[in-house]
Steps between C-alpha positions, in 0.01 A plus 500: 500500500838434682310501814445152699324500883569125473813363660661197402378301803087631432578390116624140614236497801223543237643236273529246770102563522384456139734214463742679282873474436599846317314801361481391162262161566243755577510624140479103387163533408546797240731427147808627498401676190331713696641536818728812403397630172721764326293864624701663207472783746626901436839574788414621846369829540612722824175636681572876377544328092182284596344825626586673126375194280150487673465862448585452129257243480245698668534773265373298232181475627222706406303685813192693375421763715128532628307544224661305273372162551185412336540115601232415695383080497486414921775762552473849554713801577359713787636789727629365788539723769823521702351356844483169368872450387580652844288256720585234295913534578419485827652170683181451692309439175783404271622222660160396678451125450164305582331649792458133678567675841224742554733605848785619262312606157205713583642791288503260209158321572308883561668563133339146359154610707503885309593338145218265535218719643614752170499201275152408621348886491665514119356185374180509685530209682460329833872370556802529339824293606845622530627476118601295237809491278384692218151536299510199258553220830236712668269462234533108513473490859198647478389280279571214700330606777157480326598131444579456823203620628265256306479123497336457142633774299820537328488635209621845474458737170727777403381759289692583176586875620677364802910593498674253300731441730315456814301260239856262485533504873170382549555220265813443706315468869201279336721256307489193702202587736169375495371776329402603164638849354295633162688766385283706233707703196501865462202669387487491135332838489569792765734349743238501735322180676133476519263246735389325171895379472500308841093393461552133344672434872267573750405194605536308839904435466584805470693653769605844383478760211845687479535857363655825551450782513593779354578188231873469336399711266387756675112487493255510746281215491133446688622321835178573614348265235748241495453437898118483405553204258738369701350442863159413306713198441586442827897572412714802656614792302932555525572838383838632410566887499755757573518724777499879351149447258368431877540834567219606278325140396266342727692248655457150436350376784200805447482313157416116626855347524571218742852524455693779426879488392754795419830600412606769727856579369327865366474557932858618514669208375772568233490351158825383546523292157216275626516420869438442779182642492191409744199284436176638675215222595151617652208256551129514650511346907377177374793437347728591777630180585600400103720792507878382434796682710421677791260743683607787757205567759526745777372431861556588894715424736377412873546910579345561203776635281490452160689225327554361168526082433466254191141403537489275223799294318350250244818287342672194606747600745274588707223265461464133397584490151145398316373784689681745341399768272784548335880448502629887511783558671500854579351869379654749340613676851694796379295546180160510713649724753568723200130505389425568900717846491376575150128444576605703858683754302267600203177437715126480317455827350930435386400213368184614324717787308759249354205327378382825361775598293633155375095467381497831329888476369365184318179632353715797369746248365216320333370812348815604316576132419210495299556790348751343330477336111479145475415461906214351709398390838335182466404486842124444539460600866573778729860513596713665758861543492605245215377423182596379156562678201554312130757635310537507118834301584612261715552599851900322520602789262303734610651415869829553364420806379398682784836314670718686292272831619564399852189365531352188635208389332200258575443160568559296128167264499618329201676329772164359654338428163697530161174675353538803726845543363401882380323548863669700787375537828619818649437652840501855692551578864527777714855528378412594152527868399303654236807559324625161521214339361506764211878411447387039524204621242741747272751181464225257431342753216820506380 
């Protein structure tokens, strides 16, 4: 960059201040070794040549179109319809930082208010607050807050059929806290979790049974019984689930959960490789004030208009520091605006129909799955829109297989457990055509 806004006289004016002769005792500290390594880099590019080698690169990626991604795992490929990309580019929501200022932000802070009163109705709970950063932190921030809540207990048990990955980042928030984290292995048999699994911990430290639901793997397990165990314990019940089962499931908090945790990216948020998606966090009104980030409430002015405030805003730079909840910085903004419009956009009986057709594209995908020599579904449960399938080979080359057919298959969980190496979990969505499952099953059969 040949650009400088410093002058001579700021560069020497800032020396004087740090107590510095030239530039270079700055860079004292660092080894010359390093200080300007050899980049070995390719010659300058114009913009219009830079312009021609990205689109080279980006040729070489593979795009599936709908229907040709049966790679399911926490992230899932949804219509999204065009109102959200269009209220989402405007600068009003695009640009919108933390609504501090209810004076200047009440377009933003009436968004926050109609994301978390949908959040709440979906879930089936009393409260939701304004987002997290994606389902895995949301999961162990929910978790927390059952700590929180109690003096004595602190133990926390997470069923075997929980996401491996929102497993690690639990590990990740408990490590140094005064809290114990039992983390139970997969179910040997079904990939389903029962209430005998989690039964040798209800006792009086326990502060919370983890589970979710639909599980990784797909099945639905007995909420229901689980929060019966659980609260005749005395411990809380943190469930994690996805939005679109919702549509047809009873929703968690019907089911017994205290806490309720989601990832919301299939609300009109774009796979885009992995992120940023948006974390979804519900809990009963006793729990209100555990809740990390921030709450949106809606009240009246003295003429009795309508207006929209934060109500409640739990971390440290707000409040005295051991008082705080938690230590997030911010929600997902633009990501829960997106699952506003989309929720706005689809509406119930919108929302009900996606479920609809990703249920029945799955069962049909099941069907002809197992029609299939040398296939099963081990699955011991009731499932939705993801299951897995073992295949009489290992699911890396049959992956590769269906790449070369343009095909993206499903989740490898040999990569969870080195015994499920021959075990694929695939999933369906509204975006699956009869045709295109017949084409995923024809390439597998093959």
């Amino acid at each position: 960059m040949t650009f400088n806004p410093h002058t001579r006289a700021d560069r020497e004016a800032m020396l004087a201040i740090a107590g510095m002769e030239t530039i270079e005792h700055l860079f004292t500290d660092i080894p010359e070794s390093v200080r300007f390594p050899d980049m070995d880099l390719p010659p300058a590019l114009t913009e219009m040549e830079a312009a021609w080698h990205l689109e080279e690169l980006a040729a070489k990626n593979l795009a599936p179109g709908p229907g040709k991604t049966f790679l399911g795992a926490g992230s899932y490929s949804h219509f999204i319809p065009a109102t959200v990309g269009q209220i989402l580019a405007r600068g009003e929501f695009y640009t919108a930082y933390t609504p501090y200022q209810p004076e200047v932000a009440q377009g933003t802070l009436q968004t926050i208010y109609e994301f978390q009163s949908m959040v709440a109705a979906l879930l089936g709970m009393d409260v939701a607050n304004a987002s997290m950063y994606d389902g895995a932190t949301a999961l162990a921030e929910g978790a927390l807050v059952t700590v929180s809540s109690s003096k004595k207990r602190k133990r926390v048990v997470v069923t075997g059929s929980v996401h491996p990955r929102y497993r690690e980042v639990l590990e990740t928030y408990f490590s140094g806290l005064d809290a114990e984290l039992v983390l139970l292995p997969i179910p040997d048999e079904g990939f389903a979790a029962h209430v005998a699994d989690v039964q040798p911990y209800l006792d009086e430290g326990l502060a919370a049974v983890v589970v979710q639901y639909p599980n990784f793997f797909g099945g639905i397990e007995d909420v229901a019984a689980f929060a019966d165990a659980v609260h005749g314990a005395g411990a809380k019940l943190v469930v994690s689930t996805y939005p679109v089962p919702l549509s047809l499931l009873k929703s968690p908090g019907e089911l017994g959960a205290d806490v309720v945790t989601a990832e919301g990216q299939a609300l009109g948020v774009a796979q885009s490789f992995g992120g940023p998606y948006v974390g979804l966090l519900a809990t009963s009104q006793a729990l209100v004030r555990q809740l990390p980030g921030r709450l949106a409430g809606m009240t009246h002015d003295m003429d009795g208009k309508r207006g929209f405030v934060l109500t409640l805003q739990t971390r440290e730079q707000h409040i005295r520091r051991e008082k705080a909840t938690s230590n997030i910085c911010t929600n997902q903004g633009l990501m829960a605006t997106a699952a506003t419009v989309y929720m706005s956009t689809v509406g119930p009986e919108g929302f009900r129909e996606v479920g609809r057709r990703s249920y029945q594209n799955a069962h049909y995908l099941a069907t002809r799955l197992a029609e299939i020599e040398g296939c099963s579904l081990p699955l011991d449960a009731a499932f939705f829109h993801e299951f897995p399938v073992r295949l009489p080979r290992p699911v890396a080359e049959v992956n590769r297989d269906l790449l070369d057919a343009g095909i993206i298959g499903g989740f490898d969980l040999g990569t969870v457990d080195p015994r499920l190496a021959t075990t694929m979990l695939v999933c369906a969505t509204e975006l699956h055509s009869r045709a295109a499952i017949d084409r995923f099953v024809d390439v597998i059969a093959g």
